[in-house]
C-alpha positions in Angstrom: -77.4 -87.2 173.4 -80.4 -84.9 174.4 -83.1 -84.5 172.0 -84.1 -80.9 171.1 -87.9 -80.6 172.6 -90.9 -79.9 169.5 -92.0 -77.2 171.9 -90.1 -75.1 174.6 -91.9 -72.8 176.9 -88.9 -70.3 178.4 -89.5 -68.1 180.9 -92.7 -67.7 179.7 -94.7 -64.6 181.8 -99.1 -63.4 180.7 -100.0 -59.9 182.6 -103.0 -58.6 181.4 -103.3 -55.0 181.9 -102.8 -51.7 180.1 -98.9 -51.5 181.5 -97.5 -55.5 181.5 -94.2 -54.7 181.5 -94.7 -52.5 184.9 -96.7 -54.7 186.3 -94.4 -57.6 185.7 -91.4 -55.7 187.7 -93.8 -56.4 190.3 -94.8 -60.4 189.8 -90.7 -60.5 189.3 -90.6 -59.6 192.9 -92.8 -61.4 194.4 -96.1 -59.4 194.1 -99.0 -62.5 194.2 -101.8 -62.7 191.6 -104.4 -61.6 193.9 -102.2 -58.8 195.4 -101.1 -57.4 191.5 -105.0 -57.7 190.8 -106.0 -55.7 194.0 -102.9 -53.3 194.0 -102.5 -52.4 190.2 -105.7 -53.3 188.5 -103.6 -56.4 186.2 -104.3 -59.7 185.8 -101.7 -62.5 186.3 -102.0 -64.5 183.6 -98.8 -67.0 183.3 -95.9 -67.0 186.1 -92.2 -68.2 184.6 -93.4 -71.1 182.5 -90.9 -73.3 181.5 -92.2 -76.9 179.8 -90.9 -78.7 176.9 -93.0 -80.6 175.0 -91.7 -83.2 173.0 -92.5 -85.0 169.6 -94.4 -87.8 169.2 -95.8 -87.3 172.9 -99.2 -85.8 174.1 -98.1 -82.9 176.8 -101.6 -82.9 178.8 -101.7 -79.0 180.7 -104.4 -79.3 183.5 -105.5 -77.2 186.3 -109.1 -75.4 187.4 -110.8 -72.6 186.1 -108.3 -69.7 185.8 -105.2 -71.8 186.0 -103.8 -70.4 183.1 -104.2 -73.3 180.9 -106.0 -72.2 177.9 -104.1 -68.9 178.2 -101.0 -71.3 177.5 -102.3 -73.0 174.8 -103.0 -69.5 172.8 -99.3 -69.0 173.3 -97.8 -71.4 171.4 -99.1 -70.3 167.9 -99.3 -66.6 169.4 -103.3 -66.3 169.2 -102.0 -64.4 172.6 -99.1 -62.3 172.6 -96.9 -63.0 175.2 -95.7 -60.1 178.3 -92.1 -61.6 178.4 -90.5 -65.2 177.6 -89.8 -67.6 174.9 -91.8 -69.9 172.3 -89.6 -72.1 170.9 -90.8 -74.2 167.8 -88.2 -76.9 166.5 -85.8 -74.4 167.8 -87.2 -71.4 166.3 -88.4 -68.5 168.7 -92.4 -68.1 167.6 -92.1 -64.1 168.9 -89.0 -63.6 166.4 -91.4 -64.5 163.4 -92.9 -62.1 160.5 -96.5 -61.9 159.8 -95.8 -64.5 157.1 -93.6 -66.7 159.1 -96.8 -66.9 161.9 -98.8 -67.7 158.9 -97.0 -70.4 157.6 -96.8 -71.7 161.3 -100.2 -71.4 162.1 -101.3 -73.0 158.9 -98.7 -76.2 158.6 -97.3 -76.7 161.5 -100.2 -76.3 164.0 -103.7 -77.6 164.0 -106.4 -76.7 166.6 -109.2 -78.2 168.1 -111.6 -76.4 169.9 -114.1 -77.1 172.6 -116.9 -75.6 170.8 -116.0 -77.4 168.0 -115.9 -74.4 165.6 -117.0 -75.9 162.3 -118.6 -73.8 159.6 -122.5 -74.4 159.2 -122.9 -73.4 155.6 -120.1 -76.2 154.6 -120.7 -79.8 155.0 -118.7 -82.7 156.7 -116.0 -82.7 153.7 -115.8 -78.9 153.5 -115.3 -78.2 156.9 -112.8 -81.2 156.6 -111.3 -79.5 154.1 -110.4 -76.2 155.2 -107.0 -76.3 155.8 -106.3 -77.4 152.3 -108.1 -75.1 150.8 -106.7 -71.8 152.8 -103.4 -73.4 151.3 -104.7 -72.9 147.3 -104.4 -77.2 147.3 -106.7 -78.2 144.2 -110.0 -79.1 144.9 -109.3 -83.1 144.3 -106.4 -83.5 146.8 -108.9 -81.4 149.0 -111.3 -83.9 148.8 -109.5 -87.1 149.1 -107.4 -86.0 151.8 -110.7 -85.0 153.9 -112.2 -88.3 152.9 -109.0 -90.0 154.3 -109.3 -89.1 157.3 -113.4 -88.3 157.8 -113.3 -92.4 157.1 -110.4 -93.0 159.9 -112.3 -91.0 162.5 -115.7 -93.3 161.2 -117.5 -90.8 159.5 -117.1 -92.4 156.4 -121.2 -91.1 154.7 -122.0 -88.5 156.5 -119.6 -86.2 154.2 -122.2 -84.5 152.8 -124.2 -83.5 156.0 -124.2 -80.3 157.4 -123.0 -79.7 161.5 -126.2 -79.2 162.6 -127.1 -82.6 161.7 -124.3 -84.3 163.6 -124.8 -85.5 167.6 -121.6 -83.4 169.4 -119.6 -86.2 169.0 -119.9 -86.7 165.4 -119.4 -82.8 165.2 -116.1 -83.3 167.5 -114.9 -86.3 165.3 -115.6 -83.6 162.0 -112.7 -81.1 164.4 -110.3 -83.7 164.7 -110.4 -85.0 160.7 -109.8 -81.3 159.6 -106.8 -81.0 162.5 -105.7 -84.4 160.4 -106.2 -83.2 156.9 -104.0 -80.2 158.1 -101.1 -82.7 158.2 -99.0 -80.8 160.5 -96.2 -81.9 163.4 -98.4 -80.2 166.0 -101.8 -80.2 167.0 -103.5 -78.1 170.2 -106.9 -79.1 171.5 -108.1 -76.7 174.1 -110.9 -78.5 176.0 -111.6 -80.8 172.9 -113.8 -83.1 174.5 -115.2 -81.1 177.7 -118.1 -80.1 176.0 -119.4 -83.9 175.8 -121.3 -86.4 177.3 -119.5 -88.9 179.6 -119.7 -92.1 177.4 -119.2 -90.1 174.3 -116.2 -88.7 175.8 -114.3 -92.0 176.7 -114.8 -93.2 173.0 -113.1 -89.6 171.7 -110.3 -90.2 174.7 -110.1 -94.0 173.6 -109.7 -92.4 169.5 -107.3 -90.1 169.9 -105.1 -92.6 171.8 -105.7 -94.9 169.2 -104.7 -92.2 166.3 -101.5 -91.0 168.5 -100.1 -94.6 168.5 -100.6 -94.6 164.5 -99.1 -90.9 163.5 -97.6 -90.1 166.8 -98.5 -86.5 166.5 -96.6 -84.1 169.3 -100.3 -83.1 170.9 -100.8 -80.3 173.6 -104.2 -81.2 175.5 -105.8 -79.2 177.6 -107.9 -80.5 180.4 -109.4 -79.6 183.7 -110.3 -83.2 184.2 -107.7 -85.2 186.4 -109.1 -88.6 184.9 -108.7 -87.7 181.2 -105.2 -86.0 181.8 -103.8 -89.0 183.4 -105.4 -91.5 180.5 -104.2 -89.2 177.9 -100.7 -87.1 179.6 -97.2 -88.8 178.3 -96.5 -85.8 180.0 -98.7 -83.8 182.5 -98.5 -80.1 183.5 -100.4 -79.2 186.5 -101.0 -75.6 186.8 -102.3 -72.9 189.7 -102.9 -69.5 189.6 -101.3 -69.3 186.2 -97.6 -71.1 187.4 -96.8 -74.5 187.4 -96.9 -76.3 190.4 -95.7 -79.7 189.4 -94.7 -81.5 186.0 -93.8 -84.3 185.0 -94.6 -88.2 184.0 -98.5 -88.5 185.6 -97.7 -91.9 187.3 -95.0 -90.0 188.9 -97.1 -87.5 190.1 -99.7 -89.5 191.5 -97.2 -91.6 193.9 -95.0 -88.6 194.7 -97.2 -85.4 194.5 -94.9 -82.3 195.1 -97.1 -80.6 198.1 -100.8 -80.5 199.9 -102.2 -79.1 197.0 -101.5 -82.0 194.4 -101.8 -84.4 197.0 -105.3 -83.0 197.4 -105.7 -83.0 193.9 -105.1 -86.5 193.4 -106.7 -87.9 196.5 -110.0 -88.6 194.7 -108.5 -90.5 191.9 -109.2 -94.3 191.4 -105.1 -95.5 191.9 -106.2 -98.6 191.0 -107.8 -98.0 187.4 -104.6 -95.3 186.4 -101.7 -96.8 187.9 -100.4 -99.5 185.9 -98.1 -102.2 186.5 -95.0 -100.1 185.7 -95.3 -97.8 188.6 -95.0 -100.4 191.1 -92.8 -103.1 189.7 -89.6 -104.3 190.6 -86.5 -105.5 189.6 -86.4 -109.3 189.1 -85.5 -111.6 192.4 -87.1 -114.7 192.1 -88.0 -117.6 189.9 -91.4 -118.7 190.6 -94.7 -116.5 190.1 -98.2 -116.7 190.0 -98.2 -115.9 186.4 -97.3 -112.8 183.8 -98.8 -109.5 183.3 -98.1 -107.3 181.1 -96.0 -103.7 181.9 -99.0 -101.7 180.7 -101.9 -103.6 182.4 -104.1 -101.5 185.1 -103.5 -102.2 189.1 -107.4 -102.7 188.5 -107.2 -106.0 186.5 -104.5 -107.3 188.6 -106.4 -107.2 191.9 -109.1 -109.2 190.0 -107.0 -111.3 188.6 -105.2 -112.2 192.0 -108.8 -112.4 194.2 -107.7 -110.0 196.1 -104.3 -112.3 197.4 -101.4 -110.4 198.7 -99.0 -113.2 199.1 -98.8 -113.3 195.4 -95.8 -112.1 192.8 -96.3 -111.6 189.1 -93.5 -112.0 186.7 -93.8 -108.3 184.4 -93.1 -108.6 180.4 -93.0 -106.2 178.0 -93.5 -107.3 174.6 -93.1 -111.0 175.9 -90.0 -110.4 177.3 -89.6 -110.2 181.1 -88.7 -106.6 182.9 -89.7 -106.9 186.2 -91.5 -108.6 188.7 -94.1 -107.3 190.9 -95.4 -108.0 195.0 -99.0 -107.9 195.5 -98.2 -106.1 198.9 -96.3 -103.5 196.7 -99.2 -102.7 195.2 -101.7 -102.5 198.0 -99.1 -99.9 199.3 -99.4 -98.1 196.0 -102.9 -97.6 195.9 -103.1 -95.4 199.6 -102.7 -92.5 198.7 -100.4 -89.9 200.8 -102.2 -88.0 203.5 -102.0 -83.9 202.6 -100.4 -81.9 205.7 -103.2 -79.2 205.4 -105.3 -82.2 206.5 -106.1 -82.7 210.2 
């Protein structure tokens, strides 16, 4: 039986310009972004999305500057009003809903994150914390020890009472994600949410988030324009170009079988060893005797250190203890060449 996505993307077409709808004839056949832009004086926002996005999983949307990405994002809880296409939400078309029915959406069944972190100065930790609750009319109490709740999972447990300004970035980002939390909702949309951060500060955020996902298993739409994060993060990564997508699907996936030069370019730079992981390369079980066991999830990284580099070696694969798979050492030497783009000479 086929489980109905949290989030469906349909069809889904951005033209900014004073006439979309004309200028989307156009797009519809075959008019390029730069040609609309140079031809009609409209900019090609989003090309025939279609994505589904489902719960529990974090749907990681990447691409560079001008891809599209946050454009998508802004979609979904219609901070941007869509040229032609559908936002389904649990089912329910988001561009069919009242003014009420958006509010109710955008206050309990979508949380945000932003890059900039977007707290309120005035308020402190707990306030800002707060806010969701208290747009809602929830009594000042639950307001509190919901926001407490969660200020203490993210370890901010003390510094309720500061202001922002008094918070390193991090601590400020950790205050965005505790009021996304205190929110309570299915969804939750982080533009950029850790872009803005330094490098070591960033992994611990990456490394929290992960951590919160396998407790609440919130359906989570990130976006990213690092290829790094998205592949740490991505259940399910959309890779975006010129506002349409050019490939989708599970990131392991993509990294061993890019779809054409320009994801193979993309990926080319990546570390294969330190993002694969043992179930990308394992087969099924043949023999009976192996160097040891490793577990489904470990990196290609570890293995190689754990094997000295030996390529005559097999490792028997378990998943919760039990065994899976097995893998060849020469399987994953293979794995970690990457393919050579054709646009290359």
């Amino acid at each position: 039986m086929t489980k109905t996505p949290k989030v469906s993307l349909r069809g889904l077409y951005k033209i900014f310009g004073a006439d979309d709808q004309a200028a989307l004839e156009h797009v519809k056949a075959g008019l390029s972004k730069d040609d609309l832009l140079a031809q009609h004086k409209h900019v090609l926002g989003l090309q025939d999305i279609n994505v589904d996005m489902q719960a529990g999983e974090i749907t990681v949307v990447m691409g560079l500057s001008g891809s599209g990405k946050s454009t998508l994002i802004r979609h979904l809880n219609r901070l941007i009003e869509p040229t032609a296409g559908e936002i389904l939400v649990d089912g329910e078309d988001v561009r069919k809903l009242s003014e009420d029915g958006l509010r109710e959406i955008r206050q309990t069944r979508m949380s945000m994150v932003f890059q900039k972190f977007a707290l309120l100065p005035h308020r402190t930790v707990k306030q800002n914390a707060a806010m969701s609750l208290k747009v809602r009319g929830m009594d000042e109490a639950t307001q509190d020890a919901e926001a407490m709740k969660w200020l203490e999972r993210v370890g901010l447990g003390g510094y309720e009472n500061h202001y922002p300004a008094q918070l390193s970035g991090g601590m400020q980002q950790r205050v965005g994600i505790a009021r996304a939390l205190t929110a309570n909702t299915d969804i939750m949309l982080m533009d950029e949410a850790f872009s803005a951060l330094d490098p070591l500060i960033r992994t611990d955020m990456q490394n929290l988030l992960l951590e919160l996902q396998d407790e609440l298993h919130k359906s989570i739409v990130f976006i990213t324009h690092d290829l790094d994060e998205a592949l740490k993060l991505a259940d399910h990564l959309v890779i975006l170009k010129d506002g349409a997508v050019v490939q989708q699907g599970e990131p392991q996936g993509i990294l061993l079988n890019p779809a054409d030069p320009y994801i193979e370019d993309f990926v080319s730079d990546i570390n294969r060893a330190r993002v694969l992981r043992v179930q990308s390369v394992m087969q099924p079980i043949t023999g009976t005797e192996f160097a040891g066991d490793v577990d489904i999830r470990d990196n290609l990284e570890s293995l190689i250190g754990r094997s000295e580099g030996d390529t005559t070696l097999h490792y028997r694969v378990t998943e919760n203890g039990e065994p899976v798979g097995e893998l060849n050492m020469r399987d994953l030497v293979k794995a970690l060449v990457p393919r050579l783009s054709s646009t290359k000479s």
